[in-house]
N, CA, C and O atoms as a GROMACS GRO file, in nm:
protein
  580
    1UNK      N    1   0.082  -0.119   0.000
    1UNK     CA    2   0.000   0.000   0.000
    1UNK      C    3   0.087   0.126   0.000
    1UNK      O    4   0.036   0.221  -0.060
    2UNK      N    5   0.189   0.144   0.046
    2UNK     CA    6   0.276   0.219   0.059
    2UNK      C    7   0.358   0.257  -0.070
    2UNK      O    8   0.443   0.346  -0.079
    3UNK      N    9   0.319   0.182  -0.156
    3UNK     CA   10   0.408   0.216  -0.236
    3UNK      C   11   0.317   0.267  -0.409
    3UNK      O   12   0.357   0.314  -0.515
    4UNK      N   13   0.143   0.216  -0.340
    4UNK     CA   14   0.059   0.300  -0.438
    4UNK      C   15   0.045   0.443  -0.356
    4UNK      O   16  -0.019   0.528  -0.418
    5UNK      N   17   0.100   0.488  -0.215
    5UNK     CA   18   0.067   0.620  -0.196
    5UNK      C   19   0.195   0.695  -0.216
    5UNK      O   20   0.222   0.778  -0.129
    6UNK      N   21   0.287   0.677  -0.328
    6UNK     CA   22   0.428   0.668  -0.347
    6UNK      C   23   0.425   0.711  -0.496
    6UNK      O   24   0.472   0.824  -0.515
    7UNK      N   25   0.398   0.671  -0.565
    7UNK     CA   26   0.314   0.699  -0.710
    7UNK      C   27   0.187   0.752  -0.700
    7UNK      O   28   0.133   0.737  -0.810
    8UNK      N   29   0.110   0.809  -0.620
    8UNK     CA   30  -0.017   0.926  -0.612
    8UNK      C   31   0.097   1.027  -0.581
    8UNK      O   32   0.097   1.124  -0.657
    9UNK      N   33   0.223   1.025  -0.458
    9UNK     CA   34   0.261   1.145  -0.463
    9UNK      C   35   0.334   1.200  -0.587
    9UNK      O   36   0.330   1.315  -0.629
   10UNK      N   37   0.409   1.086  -0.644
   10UNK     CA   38   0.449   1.132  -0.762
   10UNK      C   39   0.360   1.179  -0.889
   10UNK      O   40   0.384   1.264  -0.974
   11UNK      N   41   0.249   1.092  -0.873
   11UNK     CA   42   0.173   1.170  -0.988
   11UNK      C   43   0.142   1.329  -0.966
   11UNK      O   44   0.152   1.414  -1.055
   12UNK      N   45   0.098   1.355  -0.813
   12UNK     CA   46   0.073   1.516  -0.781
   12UNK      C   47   0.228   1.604  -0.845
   12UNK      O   48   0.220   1.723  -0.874
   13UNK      N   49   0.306   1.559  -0.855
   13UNK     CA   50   0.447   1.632  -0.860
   13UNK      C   51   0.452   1.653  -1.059
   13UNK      O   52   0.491   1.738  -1.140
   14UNK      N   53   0.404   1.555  -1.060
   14UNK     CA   54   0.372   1.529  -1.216
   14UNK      C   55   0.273   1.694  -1.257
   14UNK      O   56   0.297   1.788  -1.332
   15UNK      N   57   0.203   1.673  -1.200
   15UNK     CA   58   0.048   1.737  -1.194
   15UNK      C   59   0.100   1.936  -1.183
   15UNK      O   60   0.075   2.036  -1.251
   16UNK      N   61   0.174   1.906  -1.067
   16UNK     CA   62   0.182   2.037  -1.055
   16UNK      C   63   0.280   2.128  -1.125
   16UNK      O   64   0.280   2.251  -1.132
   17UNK      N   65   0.395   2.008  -1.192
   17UNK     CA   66   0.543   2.041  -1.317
   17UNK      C   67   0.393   2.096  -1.387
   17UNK      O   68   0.354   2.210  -1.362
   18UNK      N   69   0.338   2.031  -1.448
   18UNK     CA   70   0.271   2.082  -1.501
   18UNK      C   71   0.202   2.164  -1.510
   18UNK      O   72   0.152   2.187  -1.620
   19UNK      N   73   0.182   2.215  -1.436
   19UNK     CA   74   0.067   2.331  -1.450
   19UNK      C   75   0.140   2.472  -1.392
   19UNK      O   76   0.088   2.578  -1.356
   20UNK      N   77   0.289   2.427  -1.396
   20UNK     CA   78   0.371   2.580  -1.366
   20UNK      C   79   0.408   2.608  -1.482
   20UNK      O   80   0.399   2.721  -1.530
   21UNK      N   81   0.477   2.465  -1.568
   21UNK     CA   82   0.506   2.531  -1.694
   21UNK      C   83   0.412   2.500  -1.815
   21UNK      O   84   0.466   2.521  -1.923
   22UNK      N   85   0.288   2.456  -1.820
   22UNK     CA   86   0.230   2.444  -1.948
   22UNK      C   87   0.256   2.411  -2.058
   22UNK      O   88   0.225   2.462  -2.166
   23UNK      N   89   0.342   2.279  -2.021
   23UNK     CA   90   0.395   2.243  -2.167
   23UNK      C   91   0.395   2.121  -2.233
   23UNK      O   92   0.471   2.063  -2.310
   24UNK      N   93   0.250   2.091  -2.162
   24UNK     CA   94   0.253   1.928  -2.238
   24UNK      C   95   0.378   1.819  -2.205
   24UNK      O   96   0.391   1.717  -2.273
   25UNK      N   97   0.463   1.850  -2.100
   25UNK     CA   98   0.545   1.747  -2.087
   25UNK      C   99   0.506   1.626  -1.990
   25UNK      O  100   0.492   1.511  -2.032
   26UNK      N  101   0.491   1.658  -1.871
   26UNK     CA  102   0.481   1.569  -1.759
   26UNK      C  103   0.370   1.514  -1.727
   26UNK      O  104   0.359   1.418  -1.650
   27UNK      N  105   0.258   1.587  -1.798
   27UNK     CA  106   0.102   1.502  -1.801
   27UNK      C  107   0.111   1.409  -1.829
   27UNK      O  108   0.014   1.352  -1.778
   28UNK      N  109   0.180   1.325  -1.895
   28UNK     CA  110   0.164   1.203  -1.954
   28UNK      C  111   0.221   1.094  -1.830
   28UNK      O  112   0.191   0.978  -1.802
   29UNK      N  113   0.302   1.175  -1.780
   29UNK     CA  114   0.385   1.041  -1.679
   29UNK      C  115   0.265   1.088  -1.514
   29UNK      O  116   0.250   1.035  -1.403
   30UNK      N  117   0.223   1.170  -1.559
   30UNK     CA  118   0.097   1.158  -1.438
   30UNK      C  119   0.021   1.061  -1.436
   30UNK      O  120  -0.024   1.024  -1.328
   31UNK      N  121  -0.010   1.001  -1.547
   31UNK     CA  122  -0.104   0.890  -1.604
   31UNK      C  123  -0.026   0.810  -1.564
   31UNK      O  124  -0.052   0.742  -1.465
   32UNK      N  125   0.043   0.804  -1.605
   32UNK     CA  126   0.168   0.626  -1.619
   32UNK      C  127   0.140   0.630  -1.402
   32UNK      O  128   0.064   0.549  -1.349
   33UNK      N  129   0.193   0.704  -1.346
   33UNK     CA  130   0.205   0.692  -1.186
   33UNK      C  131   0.062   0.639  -1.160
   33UNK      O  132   0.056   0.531  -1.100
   34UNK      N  133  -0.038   0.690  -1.190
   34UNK     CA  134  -0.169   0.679  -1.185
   34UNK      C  135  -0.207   0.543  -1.181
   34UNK      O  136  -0.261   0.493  -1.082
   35UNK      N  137  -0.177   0.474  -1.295
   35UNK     CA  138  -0.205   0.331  -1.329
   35UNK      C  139  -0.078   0.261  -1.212
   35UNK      O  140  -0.118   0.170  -1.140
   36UNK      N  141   0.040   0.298  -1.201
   36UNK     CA  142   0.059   0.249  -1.121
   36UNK      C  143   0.073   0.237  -1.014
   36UNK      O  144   0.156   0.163  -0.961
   37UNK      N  145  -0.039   0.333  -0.938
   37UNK     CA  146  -0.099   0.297  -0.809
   37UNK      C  147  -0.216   0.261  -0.790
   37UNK      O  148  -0.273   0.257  -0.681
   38UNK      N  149  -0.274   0.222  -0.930
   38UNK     CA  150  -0.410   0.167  -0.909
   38UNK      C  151  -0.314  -0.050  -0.913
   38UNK      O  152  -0.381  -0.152  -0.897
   39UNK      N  153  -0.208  -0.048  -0.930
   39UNK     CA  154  -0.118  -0.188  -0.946
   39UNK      C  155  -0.078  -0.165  -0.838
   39UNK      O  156  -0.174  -0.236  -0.809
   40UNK      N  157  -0.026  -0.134  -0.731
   40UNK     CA  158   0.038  -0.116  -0.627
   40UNK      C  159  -0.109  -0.112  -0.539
   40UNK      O  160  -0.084  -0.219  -0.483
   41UNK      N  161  -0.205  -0.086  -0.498
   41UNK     CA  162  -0.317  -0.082  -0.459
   41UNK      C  163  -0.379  -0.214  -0.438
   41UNK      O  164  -0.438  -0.250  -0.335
   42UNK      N  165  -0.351  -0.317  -0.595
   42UNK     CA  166  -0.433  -0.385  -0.578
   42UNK      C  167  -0.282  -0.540  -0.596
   42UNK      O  168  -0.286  -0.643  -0.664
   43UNK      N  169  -0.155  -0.480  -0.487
   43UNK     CA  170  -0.046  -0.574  -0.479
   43UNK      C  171   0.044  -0.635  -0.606
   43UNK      O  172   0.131  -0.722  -0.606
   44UNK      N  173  -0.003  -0.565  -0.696
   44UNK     CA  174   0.148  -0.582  -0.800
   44UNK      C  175   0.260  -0.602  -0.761
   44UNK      O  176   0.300  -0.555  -0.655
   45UNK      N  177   0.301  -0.644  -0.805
   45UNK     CA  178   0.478  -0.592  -0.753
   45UNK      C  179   0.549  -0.468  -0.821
   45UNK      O  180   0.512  -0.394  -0.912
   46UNK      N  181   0.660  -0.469  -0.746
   46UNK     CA  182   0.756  -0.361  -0.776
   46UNK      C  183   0.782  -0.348  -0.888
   46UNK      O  184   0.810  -0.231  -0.912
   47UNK      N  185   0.790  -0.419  -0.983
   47UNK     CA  186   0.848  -0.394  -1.090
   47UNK      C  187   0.768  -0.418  -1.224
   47UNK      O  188   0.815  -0.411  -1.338
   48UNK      N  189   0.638  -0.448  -1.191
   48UNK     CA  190   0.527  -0.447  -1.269
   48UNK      C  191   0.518  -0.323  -1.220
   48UNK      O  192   0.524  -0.268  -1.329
   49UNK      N  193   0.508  -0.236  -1.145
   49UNK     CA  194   0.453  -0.121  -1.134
   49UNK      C  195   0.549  -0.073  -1.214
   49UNK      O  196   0.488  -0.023  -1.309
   50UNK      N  197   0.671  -0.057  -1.232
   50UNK     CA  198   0.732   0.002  -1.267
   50UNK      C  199   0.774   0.009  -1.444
   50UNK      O  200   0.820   0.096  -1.517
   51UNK      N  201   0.728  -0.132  -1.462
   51UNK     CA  202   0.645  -0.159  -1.628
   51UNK      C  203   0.557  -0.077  -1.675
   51UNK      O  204   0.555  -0.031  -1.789
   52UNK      N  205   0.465  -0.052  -1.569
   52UNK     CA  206   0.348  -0.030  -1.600
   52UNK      C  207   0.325   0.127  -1.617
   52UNK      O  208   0.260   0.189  -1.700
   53UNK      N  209   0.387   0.162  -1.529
   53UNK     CA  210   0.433   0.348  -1.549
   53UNK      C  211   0.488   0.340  -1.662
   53UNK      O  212   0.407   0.374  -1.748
   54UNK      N  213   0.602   0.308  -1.711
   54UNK     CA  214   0.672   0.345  -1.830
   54UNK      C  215   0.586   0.320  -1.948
   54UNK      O  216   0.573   0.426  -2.010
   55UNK      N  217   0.520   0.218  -2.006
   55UNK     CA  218   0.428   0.199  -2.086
   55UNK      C  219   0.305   0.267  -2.095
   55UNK      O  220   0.271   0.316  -2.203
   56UNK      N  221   0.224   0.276  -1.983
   56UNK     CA  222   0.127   0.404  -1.972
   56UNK      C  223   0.167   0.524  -2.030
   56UNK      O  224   0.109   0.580  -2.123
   57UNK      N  225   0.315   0.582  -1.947
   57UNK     CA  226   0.309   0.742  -2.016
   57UNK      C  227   0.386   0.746  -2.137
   57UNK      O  228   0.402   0.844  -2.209
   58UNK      N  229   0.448   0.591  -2.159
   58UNK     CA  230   0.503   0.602  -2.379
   58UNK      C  231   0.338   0.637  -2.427
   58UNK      O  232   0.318   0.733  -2.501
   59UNK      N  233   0.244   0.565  -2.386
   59UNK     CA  234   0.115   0.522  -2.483
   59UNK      C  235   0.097   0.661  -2.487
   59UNK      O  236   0.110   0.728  -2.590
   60UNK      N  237   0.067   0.705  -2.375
   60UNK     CA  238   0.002   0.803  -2.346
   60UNK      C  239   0.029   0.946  -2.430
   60UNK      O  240  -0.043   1.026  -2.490
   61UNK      N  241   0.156   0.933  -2.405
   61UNK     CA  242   0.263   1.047  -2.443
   61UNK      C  243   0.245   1.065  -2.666
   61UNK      O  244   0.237   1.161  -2.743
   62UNK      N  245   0.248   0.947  -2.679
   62UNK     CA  246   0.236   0.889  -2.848
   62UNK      C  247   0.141   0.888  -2.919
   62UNK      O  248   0.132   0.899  -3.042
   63UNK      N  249   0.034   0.867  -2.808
   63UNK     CA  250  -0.111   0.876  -2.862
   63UNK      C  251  -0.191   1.005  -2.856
   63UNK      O  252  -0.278   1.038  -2.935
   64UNK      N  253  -0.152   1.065  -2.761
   64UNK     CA  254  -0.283   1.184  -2.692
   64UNK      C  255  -0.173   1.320  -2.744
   64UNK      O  256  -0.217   1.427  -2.785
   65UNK      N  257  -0.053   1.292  -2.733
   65UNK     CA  258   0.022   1.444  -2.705
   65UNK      C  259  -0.037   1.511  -2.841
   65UNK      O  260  -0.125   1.594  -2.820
   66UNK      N  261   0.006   1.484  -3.005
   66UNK     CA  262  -0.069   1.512  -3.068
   66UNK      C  263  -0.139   1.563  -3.079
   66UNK      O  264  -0.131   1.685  -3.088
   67UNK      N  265  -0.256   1.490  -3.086
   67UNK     CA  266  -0.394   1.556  -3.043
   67UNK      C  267  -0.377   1.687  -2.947
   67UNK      O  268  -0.389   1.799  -2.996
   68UNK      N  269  -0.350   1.670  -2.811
   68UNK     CA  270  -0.370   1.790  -2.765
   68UNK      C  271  -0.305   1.890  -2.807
   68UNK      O  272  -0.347   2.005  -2.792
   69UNK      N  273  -0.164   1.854  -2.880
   69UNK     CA  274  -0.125   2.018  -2.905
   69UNK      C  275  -0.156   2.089  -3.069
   69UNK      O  276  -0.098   2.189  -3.110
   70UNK      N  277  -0.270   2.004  -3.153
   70UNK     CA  278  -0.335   2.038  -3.239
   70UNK      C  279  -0.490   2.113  -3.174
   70UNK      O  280  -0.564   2.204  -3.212
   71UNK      N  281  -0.489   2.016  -3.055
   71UNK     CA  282  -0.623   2.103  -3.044
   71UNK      C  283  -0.595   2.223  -2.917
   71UNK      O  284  -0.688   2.278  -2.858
   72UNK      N  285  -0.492   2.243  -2.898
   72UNK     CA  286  -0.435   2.382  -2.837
   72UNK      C  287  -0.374   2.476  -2.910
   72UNK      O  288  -0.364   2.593  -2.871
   73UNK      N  289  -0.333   2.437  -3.015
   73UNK     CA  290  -0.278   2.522  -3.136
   73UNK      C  291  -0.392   2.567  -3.204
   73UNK      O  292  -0.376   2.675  -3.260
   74UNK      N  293  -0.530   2.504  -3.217
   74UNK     CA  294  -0.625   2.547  -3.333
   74UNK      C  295  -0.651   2.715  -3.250
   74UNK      O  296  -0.655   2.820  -3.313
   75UNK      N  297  -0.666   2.702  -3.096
   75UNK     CA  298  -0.725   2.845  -3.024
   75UNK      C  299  -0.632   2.921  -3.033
   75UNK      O  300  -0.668   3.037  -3.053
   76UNK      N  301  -0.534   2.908  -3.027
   76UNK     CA  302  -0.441   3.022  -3.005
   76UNK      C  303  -0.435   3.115  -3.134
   76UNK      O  304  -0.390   3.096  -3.247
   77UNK      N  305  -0.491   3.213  -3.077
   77UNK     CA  306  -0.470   3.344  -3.170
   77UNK      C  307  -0.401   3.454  -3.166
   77UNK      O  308  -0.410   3.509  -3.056
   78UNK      N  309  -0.323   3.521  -3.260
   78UNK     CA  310  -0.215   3.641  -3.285
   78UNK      C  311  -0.301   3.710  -3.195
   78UNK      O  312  -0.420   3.691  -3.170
   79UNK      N  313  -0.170   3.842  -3.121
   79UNK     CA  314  -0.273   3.906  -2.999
   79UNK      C  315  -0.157   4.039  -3.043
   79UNK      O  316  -0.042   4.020  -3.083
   80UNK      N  317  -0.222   4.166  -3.024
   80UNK     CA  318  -0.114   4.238  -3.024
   80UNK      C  319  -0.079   4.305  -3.135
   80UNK      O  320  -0.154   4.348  -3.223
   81UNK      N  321   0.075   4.315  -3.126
   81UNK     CA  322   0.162   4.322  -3.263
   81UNK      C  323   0.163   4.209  -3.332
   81UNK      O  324   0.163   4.229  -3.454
   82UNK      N  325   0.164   4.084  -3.296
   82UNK     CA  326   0.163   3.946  -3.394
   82UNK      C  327   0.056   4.011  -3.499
   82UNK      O  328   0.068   4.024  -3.620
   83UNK      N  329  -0.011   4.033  -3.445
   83UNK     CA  330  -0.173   4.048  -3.532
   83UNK      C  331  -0.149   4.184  -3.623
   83UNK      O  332  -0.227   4.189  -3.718
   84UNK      N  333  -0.091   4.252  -3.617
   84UNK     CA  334   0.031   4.313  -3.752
   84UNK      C  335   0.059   4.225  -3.892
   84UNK      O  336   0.012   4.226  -4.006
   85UNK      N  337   0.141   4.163  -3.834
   85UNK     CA  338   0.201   4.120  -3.925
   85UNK      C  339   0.078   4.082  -4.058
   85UNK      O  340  -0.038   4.057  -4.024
   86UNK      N  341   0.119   4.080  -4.205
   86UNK     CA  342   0.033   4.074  -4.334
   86UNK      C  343  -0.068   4.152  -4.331
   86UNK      O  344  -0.174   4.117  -4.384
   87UNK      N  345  -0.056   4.280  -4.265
   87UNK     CA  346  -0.182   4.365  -4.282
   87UNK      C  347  -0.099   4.484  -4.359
   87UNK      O  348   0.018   4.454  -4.382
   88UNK      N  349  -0.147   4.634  -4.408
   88UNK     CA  350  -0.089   4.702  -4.484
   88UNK      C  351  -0.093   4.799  -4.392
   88UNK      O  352  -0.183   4.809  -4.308
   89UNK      N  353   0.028   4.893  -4.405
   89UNK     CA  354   0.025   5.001  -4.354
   89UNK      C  355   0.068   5.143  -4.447
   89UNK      O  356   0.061   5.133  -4.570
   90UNK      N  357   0.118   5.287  -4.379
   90UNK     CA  358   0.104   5.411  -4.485
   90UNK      C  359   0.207   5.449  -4.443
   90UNK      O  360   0.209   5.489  -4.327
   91UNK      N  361   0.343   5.449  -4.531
   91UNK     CA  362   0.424   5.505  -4.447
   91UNK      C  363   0.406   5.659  -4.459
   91UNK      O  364   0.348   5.727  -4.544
   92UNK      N  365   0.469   5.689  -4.356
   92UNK     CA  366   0.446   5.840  -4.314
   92UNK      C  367   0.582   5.947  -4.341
   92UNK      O  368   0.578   6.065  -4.377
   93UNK      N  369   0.694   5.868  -4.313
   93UNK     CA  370   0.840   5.952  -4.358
   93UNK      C  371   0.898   5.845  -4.448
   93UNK      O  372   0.878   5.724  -4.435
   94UNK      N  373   0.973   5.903  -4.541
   94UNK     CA  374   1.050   5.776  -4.641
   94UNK      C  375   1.151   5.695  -4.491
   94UNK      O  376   1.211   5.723  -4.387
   95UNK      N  377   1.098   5.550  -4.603
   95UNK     CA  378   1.177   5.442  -4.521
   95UNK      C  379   1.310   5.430  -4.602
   95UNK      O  380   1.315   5.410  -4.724
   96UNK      N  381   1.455   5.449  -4.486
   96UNK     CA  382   1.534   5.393  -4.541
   96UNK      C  383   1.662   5.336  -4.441
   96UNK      O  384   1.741   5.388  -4.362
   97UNK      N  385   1.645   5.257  -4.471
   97UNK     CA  386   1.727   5.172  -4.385
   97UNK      C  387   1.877   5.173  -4.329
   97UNK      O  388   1.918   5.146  -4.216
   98UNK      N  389   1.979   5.234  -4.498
   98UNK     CA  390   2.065   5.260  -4.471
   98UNK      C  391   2.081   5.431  -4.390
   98UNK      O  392   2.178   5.470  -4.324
   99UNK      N  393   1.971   5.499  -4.417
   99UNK     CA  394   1.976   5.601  -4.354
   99UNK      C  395   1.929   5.588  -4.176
   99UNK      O  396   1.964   5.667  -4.088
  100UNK      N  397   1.847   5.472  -4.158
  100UNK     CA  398   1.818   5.484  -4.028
  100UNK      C  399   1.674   5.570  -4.002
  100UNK      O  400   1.634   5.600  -3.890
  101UNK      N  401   1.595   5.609  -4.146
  101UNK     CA  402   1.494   5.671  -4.140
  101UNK      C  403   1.319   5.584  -4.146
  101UNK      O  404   1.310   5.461  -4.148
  102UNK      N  405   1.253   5.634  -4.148
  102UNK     CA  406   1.118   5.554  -4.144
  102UNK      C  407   1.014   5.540  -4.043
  102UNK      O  408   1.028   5.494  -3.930
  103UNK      N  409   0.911   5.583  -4.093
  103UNK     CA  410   0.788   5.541  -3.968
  103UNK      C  411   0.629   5.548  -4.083
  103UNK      O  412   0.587   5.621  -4.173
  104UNK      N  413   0.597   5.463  -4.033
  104UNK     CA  414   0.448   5.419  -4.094
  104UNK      C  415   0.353   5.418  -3.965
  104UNK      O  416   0.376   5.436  -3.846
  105UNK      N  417   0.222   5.388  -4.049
  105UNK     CA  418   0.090   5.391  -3.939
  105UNK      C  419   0.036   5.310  -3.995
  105UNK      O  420   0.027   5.301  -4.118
  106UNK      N  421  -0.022   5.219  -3.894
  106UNK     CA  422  -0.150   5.102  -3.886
  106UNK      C  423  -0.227   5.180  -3.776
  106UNK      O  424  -0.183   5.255  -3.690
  107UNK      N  425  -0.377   5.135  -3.807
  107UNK     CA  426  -0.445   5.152  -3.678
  107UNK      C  427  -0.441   5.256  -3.596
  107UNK      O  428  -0.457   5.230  -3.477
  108UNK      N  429  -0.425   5.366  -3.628
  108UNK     CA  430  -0.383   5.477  -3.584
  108UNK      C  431  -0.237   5.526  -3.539
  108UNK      O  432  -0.191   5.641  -3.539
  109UNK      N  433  -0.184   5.421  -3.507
  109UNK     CA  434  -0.076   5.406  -3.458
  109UNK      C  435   0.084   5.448  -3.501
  109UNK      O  436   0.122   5.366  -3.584
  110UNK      N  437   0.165   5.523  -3.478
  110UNK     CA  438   0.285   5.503  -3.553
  110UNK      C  439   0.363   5.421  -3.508
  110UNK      O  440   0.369   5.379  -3.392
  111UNK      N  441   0.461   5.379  -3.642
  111UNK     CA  442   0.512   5.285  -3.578
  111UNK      C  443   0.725   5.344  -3.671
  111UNK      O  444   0.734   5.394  -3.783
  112UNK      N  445   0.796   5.327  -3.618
  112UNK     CA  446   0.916   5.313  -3.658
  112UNK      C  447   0.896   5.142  -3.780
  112UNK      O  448   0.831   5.040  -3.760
  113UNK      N  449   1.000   5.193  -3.917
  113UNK     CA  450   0.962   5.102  -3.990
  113UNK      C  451   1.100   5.082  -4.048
  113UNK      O  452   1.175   5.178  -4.031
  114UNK      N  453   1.154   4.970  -4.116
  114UNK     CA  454   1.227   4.919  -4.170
  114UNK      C  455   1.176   4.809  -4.287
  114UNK      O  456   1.085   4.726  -4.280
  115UNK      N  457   1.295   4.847  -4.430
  115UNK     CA  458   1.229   4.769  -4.512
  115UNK      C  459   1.297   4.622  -4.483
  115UNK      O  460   1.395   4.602  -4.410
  116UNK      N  461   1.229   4.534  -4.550
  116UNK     CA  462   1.290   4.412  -4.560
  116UNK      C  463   1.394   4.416  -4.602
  116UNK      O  464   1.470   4.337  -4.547
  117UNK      N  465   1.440   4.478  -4.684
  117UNK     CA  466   1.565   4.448  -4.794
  117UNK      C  467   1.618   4.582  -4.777
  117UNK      O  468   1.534   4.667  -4.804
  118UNK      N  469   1.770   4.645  -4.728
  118UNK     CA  470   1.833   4.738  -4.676
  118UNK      C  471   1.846   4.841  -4.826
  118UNK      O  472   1.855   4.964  -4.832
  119UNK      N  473   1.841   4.728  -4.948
  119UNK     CA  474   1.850   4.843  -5.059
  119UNK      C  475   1.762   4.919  -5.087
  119UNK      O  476   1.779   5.030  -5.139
  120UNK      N  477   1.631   4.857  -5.049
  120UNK     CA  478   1.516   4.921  -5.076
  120UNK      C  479   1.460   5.038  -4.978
  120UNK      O  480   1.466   5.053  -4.856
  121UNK      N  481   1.393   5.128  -5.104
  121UNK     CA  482   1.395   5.268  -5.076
  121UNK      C  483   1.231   5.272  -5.076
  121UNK      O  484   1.170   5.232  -5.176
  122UNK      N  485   1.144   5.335  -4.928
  122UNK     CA  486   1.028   5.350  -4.955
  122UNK      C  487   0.975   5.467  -4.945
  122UNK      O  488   0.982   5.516  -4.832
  123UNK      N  489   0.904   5.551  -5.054
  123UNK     CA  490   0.878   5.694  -5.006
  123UNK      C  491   0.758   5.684  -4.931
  123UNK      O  492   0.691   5.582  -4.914
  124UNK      N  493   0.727   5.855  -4.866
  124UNK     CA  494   0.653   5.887  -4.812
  124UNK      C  495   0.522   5.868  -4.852
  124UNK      O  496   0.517   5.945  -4.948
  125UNK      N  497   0.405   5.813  -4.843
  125UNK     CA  498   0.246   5.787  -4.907
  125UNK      C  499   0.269   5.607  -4.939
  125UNK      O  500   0.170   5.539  -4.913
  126UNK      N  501   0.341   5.564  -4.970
  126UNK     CA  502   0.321   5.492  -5.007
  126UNK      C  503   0.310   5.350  -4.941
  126UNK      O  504   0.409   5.305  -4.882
  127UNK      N  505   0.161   5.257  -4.951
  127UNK     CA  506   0.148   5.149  -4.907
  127UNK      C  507   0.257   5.042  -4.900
  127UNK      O  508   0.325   4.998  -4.993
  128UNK      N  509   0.261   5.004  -4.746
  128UNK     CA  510   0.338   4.854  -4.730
  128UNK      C  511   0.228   4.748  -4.638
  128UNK      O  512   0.127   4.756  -4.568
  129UNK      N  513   0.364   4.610  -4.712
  129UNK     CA  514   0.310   4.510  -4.614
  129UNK      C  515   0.380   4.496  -4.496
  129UNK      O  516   0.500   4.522  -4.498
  130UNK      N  517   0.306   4.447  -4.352
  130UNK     CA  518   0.449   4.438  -4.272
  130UNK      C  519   0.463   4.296  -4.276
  130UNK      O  520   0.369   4.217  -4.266
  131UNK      N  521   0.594   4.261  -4.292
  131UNK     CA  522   0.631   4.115  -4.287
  131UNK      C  523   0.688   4.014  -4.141
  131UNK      O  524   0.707   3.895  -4.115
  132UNK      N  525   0.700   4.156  -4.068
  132UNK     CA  526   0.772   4.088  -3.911
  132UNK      C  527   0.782   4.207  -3.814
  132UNK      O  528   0.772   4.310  -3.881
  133UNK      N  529   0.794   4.228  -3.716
  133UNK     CA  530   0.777   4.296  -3.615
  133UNK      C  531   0.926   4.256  -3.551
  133UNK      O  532   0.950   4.135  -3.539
  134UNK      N  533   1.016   4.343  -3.515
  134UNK     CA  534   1.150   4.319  -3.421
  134UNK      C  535   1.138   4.445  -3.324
  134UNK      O  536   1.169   4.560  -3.356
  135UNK      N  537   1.102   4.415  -3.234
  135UNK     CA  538   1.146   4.525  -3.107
  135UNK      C  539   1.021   4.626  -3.100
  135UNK      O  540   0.922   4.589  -3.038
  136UNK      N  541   1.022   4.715  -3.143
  136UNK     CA  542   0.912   4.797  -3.160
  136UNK      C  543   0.935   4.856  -3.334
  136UNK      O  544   0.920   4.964  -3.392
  137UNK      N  545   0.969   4.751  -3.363
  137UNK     CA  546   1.002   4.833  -3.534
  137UNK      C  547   0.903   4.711  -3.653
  137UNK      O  548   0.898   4.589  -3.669
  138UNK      N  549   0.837   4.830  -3.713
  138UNK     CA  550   0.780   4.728  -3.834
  138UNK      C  551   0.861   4.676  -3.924
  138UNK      O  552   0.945   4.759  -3.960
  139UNK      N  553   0.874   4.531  -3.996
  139UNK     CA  554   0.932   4.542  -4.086
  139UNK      C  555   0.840   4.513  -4.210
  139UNK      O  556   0.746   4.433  -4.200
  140UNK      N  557   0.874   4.593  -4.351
  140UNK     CA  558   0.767   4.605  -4.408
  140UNK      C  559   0.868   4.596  -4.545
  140UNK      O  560   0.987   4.618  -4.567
  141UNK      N  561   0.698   4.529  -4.660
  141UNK     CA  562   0.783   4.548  -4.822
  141UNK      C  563   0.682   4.639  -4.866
  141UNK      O  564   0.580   4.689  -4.819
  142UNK      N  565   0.763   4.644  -4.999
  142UNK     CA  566   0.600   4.743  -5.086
  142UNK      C  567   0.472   4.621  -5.135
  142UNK      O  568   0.486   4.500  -5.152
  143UNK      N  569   0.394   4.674  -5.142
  143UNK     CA  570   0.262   4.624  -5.196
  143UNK      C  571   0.247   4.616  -5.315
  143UNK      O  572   0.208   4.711  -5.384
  144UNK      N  573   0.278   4.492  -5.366
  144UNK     CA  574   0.231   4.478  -5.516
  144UNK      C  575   0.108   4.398  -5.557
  144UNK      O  576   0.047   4.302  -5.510
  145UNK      N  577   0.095   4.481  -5.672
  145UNK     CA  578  -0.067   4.444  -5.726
  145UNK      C  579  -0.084   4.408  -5.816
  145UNK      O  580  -0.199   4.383  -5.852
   0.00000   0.00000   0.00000
């Protein structure tokens, strides 16, 4: 009996790795401890339990992880500046890179801008895409149509 309340504590330790860092790792061997204190409970031995953990959280780990991080990936949505990126903006002063010049507006917003490509020269009025966000700086191409 002692040694299914031995694997419950380890599964809690499992339980709680988890839920500090959120990363789909240690859930799986929560399961595996799980099963093997429902074997230790009902007098397994030592080393069937210890079968029995490892195989639980492979299955577990091979079968389910997948799944969950497709169906945690489908919610997650751009928040922010992510949510920038492939939208168009106006630049407002010519962008130029080797000069160190540039700022555009989205959303009311100004933003410091840089082109993708250091040769490229963007004047003032004219529409971009932004392609990436570094620091607080847009990075942006021209808009072709």
């Amino acid at each position: 009996m002692m040694e299914a309340l031995c694997w419950l504590l380890l599964a809690a330790i499992f339980i709680i790795i988890e839920i500090i860092t959120l990363g789909l790792t240690t859930i799986w061997f929560a399961g595996g401890a799980f099963a093997a204190a429902i074997a230790g409970a009902f007098g397994a031995d030592l080393v069937i339990q210890i079968i029995l953990f490892v195989v639980v959280s492979v299955v577990l780990l091979i079968v389910t992880r997948p799944l969950a991080v497709k169906h945690l990936d489908a919610k997650t949505e751009r928040t922010n500046a992510e949510a920038l990126v492939g939208q168009t903006a106006l630049v407002l002063d010519r962008i130029n890179n080797l000069e160190e010049t540039g700022m555009a507006k989205i959303n009311g917003m100004e933003w410091t801008a840089r082109a993708k490509e250091d040769t490229m020269i963007i004047p003032e009025g004219e529409a971009v895409r932004i392609v990436e966000i570094q620091g607080v700086k847009l990075i942006v191409e021209k808009v072709t149509e």
